[in-house]
N, CA, C and O atoms as a CHARMM CRD file, in Angstrom:
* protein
*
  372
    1    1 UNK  N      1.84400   6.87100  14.88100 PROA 1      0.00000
    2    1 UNK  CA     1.45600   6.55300  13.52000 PROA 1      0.00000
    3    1 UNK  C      2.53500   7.06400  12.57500 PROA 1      0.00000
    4    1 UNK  O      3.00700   8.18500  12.76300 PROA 1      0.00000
    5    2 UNK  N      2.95200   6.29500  11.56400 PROA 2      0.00000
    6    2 UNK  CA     4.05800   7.12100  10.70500 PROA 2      0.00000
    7    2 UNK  C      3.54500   7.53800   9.17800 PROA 2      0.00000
    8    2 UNK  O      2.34100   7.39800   8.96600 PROA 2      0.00000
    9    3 UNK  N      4.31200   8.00000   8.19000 PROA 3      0.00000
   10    3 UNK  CA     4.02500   8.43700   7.63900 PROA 3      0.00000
   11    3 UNK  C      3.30200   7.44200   6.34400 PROA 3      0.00000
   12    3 UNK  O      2.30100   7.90000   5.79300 PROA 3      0.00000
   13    4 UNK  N      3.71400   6.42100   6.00600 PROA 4      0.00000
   14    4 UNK  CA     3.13900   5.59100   5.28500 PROA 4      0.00000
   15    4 UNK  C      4.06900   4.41000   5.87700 PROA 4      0.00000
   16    4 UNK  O      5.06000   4.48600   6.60200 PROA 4      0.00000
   17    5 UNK  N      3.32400   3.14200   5.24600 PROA 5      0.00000
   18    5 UNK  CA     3.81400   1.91300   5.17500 PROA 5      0.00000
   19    5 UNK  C      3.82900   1.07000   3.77500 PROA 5      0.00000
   20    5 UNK  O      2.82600   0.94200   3.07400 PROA 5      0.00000
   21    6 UNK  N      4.76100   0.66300   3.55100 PROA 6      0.00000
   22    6 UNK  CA     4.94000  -0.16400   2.35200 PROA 6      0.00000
   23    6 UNK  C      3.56700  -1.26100   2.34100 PROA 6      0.00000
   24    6 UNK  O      3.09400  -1.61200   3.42200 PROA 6      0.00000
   25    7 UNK  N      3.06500  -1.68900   1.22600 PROA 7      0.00000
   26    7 UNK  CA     2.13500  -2.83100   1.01900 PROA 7      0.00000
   27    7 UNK  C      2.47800  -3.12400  -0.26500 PROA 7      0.00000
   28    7 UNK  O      3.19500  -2.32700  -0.86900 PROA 7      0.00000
   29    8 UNK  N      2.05600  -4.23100  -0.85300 PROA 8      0.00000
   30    8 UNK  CA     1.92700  -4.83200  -2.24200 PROA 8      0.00000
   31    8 UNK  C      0.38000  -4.68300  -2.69400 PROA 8      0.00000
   32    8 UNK  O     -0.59300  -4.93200  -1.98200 PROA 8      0.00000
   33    9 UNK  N      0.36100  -4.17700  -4.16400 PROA 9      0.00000
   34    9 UNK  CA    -0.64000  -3.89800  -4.68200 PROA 9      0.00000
   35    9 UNK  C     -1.24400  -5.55700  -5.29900 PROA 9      0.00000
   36    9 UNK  O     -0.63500  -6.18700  -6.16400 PROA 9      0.00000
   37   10 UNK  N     -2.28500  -5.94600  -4.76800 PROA 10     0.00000
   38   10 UNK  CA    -2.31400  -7.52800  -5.21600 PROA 10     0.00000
   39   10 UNK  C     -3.40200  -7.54200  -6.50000 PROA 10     0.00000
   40   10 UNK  O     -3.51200  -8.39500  -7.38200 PROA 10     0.00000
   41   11 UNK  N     -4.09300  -6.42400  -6.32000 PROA 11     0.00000
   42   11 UNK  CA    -6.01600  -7.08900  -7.36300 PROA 11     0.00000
   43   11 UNK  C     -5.90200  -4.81600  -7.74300 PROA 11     0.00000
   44   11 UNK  O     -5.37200  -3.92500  -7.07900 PROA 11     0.00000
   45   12 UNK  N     -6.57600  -4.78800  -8.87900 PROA 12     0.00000
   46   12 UNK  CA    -6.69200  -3.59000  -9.16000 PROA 12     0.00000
   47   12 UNK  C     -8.10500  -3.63600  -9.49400 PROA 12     0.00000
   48   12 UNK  O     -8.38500  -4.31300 -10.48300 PROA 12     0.00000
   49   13 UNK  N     -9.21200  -2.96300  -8.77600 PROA 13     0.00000
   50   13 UNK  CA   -10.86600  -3.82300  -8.47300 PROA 13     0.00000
   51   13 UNK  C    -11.43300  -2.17400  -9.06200 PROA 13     0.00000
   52   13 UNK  O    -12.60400  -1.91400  -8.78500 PROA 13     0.00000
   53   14 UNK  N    -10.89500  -1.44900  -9.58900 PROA 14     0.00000
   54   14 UNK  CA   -11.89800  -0.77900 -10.33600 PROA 14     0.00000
   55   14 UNK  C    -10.89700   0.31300 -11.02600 PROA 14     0.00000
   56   14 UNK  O    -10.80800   1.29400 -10.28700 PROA 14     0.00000
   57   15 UNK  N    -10.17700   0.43600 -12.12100 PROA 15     0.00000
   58   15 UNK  CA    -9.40300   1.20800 -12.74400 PROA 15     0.00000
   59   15 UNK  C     -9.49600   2.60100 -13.65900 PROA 15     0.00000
   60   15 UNK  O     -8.61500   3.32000 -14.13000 PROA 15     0.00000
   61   16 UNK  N    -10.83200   2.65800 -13.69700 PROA 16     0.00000
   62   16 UNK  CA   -11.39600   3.96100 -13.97100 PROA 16     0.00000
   63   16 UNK  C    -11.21700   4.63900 -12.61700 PROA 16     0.00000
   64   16 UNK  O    -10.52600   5.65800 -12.58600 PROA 16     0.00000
   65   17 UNK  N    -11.81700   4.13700 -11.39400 PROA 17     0.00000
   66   17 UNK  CA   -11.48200   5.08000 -10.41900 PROA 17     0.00000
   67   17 UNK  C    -10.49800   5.25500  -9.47600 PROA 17     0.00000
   68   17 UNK  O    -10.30100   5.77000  -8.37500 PROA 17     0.00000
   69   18 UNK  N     -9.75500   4.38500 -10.66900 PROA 18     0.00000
   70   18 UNK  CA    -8.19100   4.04900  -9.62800 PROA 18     0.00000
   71   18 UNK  C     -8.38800   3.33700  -8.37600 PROA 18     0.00000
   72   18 UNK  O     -7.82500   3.83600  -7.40100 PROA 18     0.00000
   73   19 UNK  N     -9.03400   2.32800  -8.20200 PROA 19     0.00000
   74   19 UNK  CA    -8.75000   1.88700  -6.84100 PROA 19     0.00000
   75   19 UNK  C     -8.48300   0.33700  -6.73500 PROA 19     0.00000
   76   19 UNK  O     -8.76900  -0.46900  -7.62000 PROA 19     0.00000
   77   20 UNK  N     -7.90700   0.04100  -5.55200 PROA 20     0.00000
   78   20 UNK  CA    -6.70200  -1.52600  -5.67800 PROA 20     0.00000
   79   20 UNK  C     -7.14400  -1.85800  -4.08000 PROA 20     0.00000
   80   20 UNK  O     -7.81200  -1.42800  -3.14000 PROA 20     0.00000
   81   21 UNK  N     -6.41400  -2.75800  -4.42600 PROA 21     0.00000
   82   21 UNK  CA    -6.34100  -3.60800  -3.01100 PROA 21     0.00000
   83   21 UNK  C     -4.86000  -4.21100  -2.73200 PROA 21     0.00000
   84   21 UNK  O     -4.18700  -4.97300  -3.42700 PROA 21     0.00000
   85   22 UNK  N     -4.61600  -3.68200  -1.62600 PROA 22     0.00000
   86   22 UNK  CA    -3.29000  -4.31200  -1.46700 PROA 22     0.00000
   87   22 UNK  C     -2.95400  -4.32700  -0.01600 PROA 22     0.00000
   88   22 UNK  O     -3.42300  -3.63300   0.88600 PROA 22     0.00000
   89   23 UNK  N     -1.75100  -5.56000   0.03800 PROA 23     0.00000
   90   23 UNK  CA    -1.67700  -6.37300   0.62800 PROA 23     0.00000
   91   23 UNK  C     -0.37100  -5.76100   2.00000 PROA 23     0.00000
   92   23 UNK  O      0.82100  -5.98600   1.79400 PROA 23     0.00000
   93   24 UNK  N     -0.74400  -5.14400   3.08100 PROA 24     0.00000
   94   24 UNK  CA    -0.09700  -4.88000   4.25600 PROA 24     0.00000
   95   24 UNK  C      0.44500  -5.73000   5.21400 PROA 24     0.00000
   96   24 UNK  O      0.41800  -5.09500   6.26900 PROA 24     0.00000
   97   25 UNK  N      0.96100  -6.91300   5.41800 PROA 25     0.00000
   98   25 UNK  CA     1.29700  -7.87000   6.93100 PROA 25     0.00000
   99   25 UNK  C      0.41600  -8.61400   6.78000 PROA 25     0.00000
  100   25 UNK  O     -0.14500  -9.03100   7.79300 PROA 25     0.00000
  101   26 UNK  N     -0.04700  -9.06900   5.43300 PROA 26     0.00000
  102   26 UNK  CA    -1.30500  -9.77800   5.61700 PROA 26     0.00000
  103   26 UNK  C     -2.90700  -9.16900   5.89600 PROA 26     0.00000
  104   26 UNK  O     -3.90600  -9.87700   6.02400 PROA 26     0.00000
  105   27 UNK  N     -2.87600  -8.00200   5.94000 PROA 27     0.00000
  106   27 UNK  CA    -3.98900  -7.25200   6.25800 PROA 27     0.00000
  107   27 UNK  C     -4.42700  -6.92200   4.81800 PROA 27     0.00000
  108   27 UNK  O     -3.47800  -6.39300   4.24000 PROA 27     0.00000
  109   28 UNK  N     -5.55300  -7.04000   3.98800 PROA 28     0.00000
  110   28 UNK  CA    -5.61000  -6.22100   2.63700 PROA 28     0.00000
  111   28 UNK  C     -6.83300  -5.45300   2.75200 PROA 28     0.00000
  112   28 UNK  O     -7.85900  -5.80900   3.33100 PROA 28     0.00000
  113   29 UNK  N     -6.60800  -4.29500   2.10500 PROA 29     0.00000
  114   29 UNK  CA    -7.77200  -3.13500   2.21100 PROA 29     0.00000
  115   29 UNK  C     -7.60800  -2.25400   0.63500 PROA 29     0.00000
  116   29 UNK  O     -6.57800  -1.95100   0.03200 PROA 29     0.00000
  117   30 UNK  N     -8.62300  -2.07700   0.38500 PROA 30     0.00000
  118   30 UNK  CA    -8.81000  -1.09200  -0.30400 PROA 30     0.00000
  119   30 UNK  C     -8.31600   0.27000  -0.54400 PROA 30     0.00000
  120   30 UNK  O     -8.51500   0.85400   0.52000 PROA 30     0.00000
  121   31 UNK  N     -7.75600   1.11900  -1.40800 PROA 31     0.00000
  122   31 UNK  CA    -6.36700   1.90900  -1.43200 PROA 31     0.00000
  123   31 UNK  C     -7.22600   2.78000  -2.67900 PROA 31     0.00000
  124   31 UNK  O     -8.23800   2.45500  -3.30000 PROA 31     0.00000
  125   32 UNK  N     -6.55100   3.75900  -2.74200 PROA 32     0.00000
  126   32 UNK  CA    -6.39000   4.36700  -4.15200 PROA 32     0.00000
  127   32 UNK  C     -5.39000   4.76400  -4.47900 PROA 32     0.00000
  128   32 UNK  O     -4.66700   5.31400  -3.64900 PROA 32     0.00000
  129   33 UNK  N     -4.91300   4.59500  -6.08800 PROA 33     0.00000
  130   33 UNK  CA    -4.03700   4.75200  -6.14900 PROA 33     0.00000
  131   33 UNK  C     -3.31200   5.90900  -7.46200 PROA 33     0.00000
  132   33 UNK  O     -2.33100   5.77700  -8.19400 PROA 33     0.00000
  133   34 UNK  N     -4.16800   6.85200  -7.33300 PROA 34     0.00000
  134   34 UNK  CA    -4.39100   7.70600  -8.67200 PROA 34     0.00000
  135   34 UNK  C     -2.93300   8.70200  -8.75600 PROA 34     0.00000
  136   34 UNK  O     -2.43700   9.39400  -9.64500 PROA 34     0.00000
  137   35 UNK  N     -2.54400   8.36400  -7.30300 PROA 35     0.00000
  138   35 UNK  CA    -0.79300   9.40500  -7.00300 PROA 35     0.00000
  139   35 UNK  C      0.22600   8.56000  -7.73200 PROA 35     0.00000
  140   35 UNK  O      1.37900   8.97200  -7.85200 PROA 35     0.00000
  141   36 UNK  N     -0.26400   7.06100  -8.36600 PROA 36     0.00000
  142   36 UNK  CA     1.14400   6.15400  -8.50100 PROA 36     0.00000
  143   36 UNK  C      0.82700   5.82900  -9.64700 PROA 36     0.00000
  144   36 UNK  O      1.52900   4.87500  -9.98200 PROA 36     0.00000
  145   37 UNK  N     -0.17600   6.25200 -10.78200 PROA 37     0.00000
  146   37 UNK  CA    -0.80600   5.84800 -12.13600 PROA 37     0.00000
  147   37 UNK  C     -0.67100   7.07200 -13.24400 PROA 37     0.00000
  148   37 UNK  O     -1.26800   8.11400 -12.97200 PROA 37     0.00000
  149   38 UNK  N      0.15300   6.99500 -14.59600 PROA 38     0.00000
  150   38 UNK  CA    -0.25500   7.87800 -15.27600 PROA 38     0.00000
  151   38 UNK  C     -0.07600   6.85000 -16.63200 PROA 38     0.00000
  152   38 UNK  O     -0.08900   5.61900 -16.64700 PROA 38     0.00000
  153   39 UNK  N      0.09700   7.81800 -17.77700 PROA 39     0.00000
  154   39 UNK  CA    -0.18900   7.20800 -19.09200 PROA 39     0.00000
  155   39 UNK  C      0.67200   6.07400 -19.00400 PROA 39     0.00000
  156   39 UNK  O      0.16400   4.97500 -19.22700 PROA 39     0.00000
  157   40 UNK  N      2.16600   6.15800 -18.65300 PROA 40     0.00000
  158   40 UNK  CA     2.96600   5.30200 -19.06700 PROA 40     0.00000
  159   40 UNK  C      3.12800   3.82800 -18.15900 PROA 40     0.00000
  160   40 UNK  O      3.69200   2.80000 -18.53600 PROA 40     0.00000
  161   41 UNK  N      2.37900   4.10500 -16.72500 PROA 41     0.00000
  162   41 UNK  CA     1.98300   2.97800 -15.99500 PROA 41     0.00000
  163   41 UNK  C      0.67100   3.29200 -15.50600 PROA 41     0.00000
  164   41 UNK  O      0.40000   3.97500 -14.51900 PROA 41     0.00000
  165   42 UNK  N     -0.20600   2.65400 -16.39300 PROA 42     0.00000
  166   42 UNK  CA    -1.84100   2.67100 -15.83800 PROA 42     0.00000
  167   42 UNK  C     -1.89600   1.40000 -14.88000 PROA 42     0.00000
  168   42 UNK  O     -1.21400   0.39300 -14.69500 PROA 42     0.00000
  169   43 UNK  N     -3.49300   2.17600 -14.17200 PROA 43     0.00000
  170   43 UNK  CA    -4.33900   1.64900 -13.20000 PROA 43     0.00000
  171   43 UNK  C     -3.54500  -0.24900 -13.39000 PROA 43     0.00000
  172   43 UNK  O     -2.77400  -0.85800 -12.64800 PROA 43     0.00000
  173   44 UNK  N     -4.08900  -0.57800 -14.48100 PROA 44     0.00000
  174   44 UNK  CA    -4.35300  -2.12300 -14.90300 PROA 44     0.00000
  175   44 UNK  C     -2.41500  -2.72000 -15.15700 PROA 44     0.00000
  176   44 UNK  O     -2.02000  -3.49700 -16.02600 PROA 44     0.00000
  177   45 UNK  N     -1.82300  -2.23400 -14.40300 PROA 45     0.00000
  178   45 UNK  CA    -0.44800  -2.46700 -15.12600 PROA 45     0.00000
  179   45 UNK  C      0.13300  -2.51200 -13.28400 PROA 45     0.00000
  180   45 UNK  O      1.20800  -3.04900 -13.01800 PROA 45     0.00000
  181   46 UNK  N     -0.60800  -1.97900 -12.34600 PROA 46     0.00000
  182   46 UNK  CA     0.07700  -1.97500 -10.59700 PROA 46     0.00000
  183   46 UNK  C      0.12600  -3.36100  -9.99200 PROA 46     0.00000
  184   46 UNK  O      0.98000  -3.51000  -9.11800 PROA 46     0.00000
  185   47 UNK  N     -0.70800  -4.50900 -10.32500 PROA 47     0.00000
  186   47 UNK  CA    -0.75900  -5.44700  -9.75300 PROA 47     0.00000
  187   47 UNK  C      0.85300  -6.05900  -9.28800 PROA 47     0.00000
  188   47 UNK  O      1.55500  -6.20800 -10.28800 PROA 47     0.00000
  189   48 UNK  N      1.38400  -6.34300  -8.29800 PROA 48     0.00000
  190   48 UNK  CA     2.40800  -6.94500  -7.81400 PROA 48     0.00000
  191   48 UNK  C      3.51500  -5.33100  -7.07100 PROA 48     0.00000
  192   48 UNK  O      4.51800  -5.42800  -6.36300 PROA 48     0.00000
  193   49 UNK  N      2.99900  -4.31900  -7.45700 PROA 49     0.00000
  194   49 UNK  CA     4.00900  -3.10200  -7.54500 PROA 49     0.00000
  195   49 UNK  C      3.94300  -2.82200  -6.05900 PROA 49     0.00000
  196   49 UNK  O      2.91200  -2.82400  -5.38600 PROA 49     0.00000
  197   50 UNK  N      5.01300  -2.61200  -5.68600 PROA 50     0.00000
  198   50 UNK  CA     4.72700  -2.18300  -3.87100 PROA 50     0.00000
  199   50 UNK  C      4.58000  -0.82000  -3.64100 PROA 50     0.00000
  200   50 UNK  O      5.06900  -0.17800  -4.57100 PROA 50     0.00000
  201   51 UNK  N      4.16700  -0.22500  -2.89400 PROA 51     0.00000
  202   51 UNK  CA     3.98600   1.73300  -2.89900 PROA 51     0.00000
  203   51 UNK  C      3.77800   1.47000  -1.58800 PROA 51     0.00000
  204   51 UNK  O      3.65800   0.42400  -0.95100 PROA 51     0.00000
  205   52 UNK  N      3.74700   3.24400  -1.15300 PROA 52     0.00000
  206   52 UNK  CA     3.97500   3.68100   0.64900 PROA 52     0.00000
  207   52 UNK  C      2.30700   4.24800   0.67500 PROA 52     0.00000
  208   52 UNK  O      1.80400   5.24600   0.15900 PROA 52     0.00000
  209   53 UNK  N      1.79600   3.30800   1.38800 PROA 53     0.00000
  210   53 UNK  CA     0.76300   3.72200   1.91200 PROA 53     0.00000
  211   53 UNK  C     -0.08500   4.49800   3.04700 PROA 53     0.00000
  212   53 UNK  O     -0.30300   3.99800   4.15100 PROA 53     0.00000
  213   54 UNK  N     -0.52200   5.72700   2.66800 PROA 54     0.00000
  214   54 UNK  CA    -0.72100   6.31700   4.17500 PROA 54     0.00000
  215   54 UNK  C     -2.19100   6.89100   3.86700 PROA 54     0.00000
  216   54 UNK  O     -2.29700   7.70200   2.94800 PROA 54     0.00000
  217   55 UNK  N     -3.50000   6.44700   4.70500 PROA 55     0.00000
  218   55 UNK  CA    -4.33800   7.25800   4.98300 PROA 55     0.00000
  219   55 UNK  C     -5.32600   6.82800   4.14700 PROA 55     0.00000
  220   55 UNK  O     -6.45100   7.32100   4.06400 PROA 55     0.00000
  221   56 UNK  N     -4.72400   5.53500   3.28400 PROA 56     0.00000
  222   56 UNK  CA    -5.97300   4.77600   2.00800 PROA 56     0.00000
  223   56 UNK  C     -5.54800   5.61400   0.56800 PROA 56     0.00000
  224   56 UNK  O     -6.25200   5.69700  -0.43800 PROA 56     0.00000
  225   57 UNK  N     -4.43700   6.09900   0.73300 PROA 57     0.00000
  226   57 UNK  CA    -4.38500   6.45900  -0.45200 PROA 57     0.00000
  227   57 UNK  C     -2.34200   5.48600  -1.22700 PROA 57     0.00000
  228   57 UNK  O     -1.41000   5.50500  -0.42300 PROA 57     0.00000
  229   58 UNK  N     -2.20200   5.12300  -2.02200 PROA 58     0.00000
  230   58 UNK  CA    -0.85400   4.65100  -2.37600 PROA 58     0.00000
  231   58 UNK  C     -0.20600   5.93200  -2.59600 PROA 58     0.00000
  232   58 UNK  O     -0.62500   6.53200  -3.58600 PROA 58     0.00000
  233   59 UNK  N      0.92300   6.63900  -1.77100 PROA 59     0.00000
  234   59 UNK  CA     1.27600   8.10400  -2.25100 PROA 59     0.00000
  235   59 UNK  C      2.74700   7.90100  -3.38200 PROA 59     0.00000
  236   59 UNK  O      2.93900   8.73900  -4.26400 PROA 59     0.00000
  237   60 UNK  N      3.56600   6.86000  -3.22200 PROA 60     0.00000
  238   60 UNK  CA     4.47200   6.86800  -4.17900 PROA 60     0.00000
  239   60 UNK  C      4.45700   4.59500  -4.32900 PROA 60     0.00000
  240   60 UNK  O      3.78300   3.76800  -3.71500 PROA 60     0.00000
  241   61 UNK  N      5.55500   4.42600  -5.44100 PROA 61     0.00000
  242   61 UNK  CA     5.71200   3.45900  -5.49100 PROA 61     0.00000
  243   61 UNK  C      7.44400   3.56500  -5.26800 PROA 61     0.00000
  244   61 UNK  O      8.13300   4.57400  -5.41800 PROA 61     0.00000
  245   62 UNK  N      7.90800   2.15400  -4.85300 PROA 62     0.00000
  246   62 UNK  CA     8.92700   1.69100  -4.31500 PROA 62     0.00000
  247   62 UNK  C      9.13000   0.44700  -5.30200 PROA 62     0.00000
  248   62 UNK  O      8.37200  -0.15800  -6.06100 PROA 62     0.00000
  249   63 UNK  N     10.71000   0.30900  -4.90600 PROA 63     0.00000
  250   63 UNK  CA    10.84600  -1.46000  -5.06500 PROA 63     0.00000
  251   63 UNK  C     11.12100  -1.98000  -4.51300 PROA 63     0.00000
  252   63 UNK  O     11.97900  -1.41300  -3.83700 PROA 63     0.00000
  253   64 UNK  N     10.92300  -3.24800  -4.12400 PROA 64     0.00000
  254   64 UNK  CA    10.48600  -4.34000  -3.13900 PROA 64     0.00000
  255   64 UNK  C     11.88800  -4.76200  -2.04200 PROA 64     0.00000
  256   64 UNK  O     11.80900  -5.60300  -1.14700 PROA 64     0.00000
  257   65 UNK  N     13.07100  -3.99200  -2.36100 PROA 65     0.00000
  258   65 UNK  CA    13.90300  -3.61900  -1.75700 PROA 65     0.00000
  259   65 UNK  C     13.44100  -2.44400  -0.80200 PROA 65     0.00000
  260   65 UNK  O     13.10800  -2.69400   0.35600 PROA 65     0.00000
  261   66 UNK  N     13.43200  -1.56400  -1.15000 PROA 66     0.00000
  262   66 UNK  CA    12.79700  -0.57800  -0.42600 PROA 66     0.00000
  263   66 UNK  C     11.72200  -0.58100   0.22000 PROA 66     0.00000
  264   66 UNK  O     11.53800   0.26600   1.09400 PROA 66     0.00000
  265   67 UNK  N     11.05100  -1.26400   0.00900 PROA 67     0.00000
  266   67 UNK  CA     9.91200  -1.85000   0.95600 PROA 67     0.00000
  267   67 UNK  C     10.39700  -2.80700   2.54100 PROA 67     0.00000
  268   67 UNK  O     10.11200  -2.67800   3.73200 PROA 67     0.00000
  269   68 UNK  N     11.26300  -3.77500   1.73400 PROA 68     0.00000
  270   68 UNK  CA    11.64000  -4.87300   2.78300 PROA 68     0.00000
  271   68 UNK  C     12.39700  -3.61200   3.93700 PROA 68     0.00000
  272   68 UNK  O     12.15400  -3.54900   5.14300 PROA 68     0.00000
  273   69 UNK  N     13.17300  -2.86000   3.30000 PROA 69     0.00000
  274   69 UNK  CA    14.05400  -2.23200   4.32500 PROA 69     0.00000
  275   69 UNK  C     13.33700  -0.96900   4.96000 PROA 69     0.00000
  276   69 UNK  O     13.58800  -0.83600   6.15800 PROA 69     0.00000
  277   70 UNK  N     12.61900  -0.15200   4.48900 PROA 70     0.00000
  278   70 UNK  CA    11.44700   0.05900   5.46400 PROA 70     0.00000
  279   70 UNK  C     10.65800  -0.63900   6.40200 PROA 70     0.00000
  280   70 UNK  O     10.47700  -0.25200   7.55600 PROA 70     0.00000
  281   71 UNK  N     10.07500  -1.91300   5.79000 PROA 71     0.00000
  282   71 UNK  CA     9.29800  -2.60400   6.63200 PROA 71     0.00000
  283   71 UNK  C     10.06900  -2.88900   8.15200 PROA 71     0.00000
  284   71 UNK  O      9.70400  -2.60600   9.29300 PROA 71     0.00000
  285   72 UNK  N     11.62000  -3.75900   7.50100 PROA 72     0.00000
  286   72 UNK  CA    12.61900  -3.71700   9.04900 PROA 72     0.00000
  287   72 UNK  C     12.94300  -2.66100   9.58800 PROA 72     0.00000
  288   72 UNK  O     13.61200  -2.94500  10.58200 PROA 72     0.00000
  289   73 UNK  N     12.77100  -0.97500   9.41100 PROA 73     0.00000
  290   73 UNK  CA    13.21100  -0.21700   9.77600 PROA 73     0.00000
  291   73 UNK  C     11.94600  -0.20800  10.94700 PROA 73     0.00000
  292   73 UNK  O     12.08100  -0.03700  12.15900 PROA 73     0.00000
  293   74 UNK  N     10.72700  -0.43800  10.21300 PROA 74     0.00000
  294   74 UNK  CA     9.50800   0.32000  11.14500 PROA 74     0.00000
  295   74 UNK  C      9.38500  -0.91200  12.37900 PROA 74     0.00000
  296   74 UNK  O      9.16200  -0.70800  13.57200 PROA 74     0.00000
  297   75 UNK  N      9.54100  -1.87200  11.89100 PROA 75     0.00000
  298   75 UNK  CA     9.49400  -3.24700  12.49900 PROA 75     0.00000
  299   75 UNK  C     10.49600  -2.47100  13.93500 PROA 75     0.00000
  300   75 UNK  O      9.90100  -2.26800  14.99300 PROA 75     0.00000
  301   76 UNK  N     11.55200  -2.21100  13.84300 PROA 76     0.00000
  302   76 UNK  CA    12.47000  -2.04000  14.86300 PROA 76     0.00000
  303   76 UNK  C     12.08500  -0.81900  15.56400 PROA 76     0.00000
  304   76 UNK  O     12.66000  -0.73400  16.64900 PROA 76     0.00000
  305   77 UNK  N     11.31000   0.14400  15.30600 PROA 77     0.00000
  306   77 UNK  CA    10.81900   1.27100  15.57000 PROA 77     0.00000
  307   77 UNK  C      9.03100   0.96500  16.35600 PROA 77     0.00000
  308   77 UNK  O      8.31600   1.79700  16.91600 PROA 77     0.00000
  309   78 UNK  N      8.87400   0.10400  16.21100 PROA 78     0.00000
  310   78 UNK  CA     7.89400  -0.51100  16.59200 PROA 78     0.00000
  311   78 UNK  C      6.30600   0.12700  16.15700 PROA 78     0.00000
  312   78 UNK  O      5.29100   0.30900  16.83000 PROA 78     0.00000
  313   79 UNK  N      6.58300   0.32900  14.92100 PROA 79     0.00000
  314   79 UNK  CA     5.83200   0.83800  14.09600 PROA 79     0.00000
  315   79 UNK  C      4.35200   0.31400  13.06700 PROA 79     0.00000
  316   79 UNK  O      3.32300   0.72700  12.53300 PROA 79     0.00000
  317   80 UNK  N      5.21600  -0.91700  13.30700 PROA 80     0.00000
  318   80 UNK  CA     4.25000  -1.75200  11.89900 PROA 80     0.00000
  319   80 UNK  C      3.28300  -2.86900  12.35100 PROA 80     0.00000
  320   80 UNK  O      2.27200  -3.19700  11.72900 PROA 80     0.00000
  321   81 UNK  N      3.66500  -3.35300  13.37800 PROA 81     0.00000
  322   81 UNK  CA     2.27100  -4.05200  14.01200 PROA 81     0.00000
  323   81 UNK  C      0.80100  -2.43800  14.51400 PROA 81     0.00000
  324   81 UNK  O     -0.42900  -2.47600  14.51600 PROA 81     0.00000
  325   82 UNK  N      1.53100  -1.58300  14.76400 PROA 82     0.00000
  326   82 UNK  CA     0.29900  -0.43000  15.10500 PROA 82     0.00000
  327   82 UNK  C     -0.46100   0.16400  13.85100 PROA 82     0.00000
  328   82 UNK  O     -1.48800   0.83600  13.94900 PROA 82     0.00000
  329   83 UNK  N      0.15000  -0.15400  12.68500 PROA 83     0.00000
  330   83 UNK  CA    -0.07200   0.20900  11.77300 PROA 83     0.00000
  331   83 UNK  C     -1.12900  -0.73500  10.97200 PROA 83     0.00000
  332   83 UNK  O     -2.16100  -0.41700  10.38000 PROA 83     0.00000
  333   84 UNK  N     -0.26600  -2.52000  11.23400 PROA 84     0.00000
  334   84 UNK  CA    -1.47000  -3.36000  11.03900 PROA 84     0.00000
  335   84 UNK  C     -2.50500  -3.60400  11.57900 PROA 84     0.00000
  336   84 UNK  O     -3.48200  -4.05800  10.98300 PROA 84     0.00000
  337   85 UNK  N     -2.45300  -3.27600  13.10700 PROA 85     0.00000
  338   85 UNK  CA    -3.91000  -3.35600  13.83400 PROA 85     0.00000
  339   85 UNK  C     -5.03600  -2.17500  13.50100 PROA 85     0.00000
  340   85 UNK  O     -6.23900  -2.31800  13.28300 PROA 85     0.00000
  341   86 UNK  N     -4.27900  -1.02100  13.53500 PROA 86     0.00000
  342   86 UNK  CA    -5.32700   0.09000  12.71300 PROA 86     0.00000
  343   86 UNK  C     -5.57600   0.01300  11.26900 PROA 86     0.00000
  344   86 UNK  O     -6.13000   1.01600  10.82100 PROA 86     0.00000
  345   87 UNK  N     -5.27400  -1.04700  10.30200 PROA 87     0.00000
  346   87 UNK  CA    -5.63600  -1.22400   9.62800 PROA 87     0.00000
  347   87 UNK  C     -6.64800  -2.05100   9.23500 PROA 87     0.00000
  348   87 UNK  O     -7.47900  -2.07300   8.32700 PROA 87     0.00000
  349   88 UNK  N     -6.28300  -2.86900  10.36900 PROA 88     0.00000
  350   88 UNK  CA    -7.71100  -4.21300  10.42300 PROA 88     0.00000
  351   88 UNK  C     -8.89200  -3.77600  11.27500 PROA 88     0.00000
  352   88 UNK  O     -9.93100  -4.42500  11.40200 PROA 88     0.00000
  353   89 UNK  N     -8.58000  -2.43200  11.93200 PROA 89     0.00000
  354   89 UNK  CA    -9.58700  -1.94500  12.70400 PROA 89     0.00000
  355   89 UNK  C    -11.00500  -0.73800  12.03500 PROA 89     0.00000
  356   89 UNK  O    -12.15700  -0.41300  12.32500 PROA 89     0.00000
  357   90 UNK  N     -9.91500  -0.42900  10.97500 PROA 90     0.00000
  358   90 UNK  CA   -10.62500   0.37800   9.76300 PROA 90     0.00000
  359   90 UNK  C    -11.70200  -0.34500   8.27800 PROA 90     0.00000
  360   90 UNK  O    -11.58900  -1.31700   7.53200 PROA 90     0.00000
  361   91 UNK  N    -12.18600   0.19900   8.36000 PROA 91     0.00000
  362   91 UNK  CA   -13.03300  -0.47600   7.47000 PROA 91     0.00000
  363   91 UNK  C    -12.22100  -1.39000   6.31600 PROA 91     0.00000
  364   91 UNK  O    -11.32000  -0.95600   5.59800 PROA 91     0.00000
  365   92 UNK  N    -12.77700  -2.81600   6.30800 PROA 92     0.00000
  366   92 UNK  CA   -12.06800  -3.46300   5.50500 PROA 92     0.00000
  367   92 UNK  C    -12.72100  -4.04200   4.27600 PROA 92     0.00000
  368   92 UNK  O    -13.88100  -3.64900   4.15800 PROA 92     0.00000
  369   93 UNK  N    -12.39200  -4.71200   3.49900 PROA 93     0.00000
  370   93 UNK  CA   -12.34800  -5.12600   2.43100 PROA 93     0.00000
  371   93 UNK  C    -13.15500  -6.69400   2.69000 PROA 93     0.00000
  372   93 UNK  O    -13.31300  -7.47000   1.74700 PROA 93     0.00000
């Protein structure tokens, strides 16, 4: 298991309590994202933003460069299909 995986934040489904949905390999689940939100980028402002996801929580945000080249890093590490199956295996959305 690694430490997070990049996803795209697609729908922001309740912004008082910080929480989103975003989009992993096609897998989407429910996230929070209260580590990647403050005054100057709120809850309602993440939609499209990519961040490293680990454990259901968004712990930082990235840009979509940095995502792609993680994603091929883990891809080659054989990382990110184990990551999508335990994600679709976890309670979903």
């Amino acid at each position: 298991m690694c430490l997070g995986i990049p996803g795209q934040i697609v729908e922001v489904t309740d912004p008082h309590k910080k929480l989103a949905v975003v989009d992993v390999g096609g897998v989407r689940r429910t996230i929070n994202i209260a580590c990647v939100v403050n005054e100057e980028h709120p809850a309602a402002s993440c939609v499209g933003d990519w961040v490293l996801v680990h454990v259901g929580f968004a712990m930082s945000r990235i840009d979509e460069a940095e995502a792609e080249k993680t994603l091929k890093l883990l891809a080659e590490l054989g990382e990110v299909q184990a990551e999508i199956d335990a994600m679709r295996q976890s309670a979903a959305i």
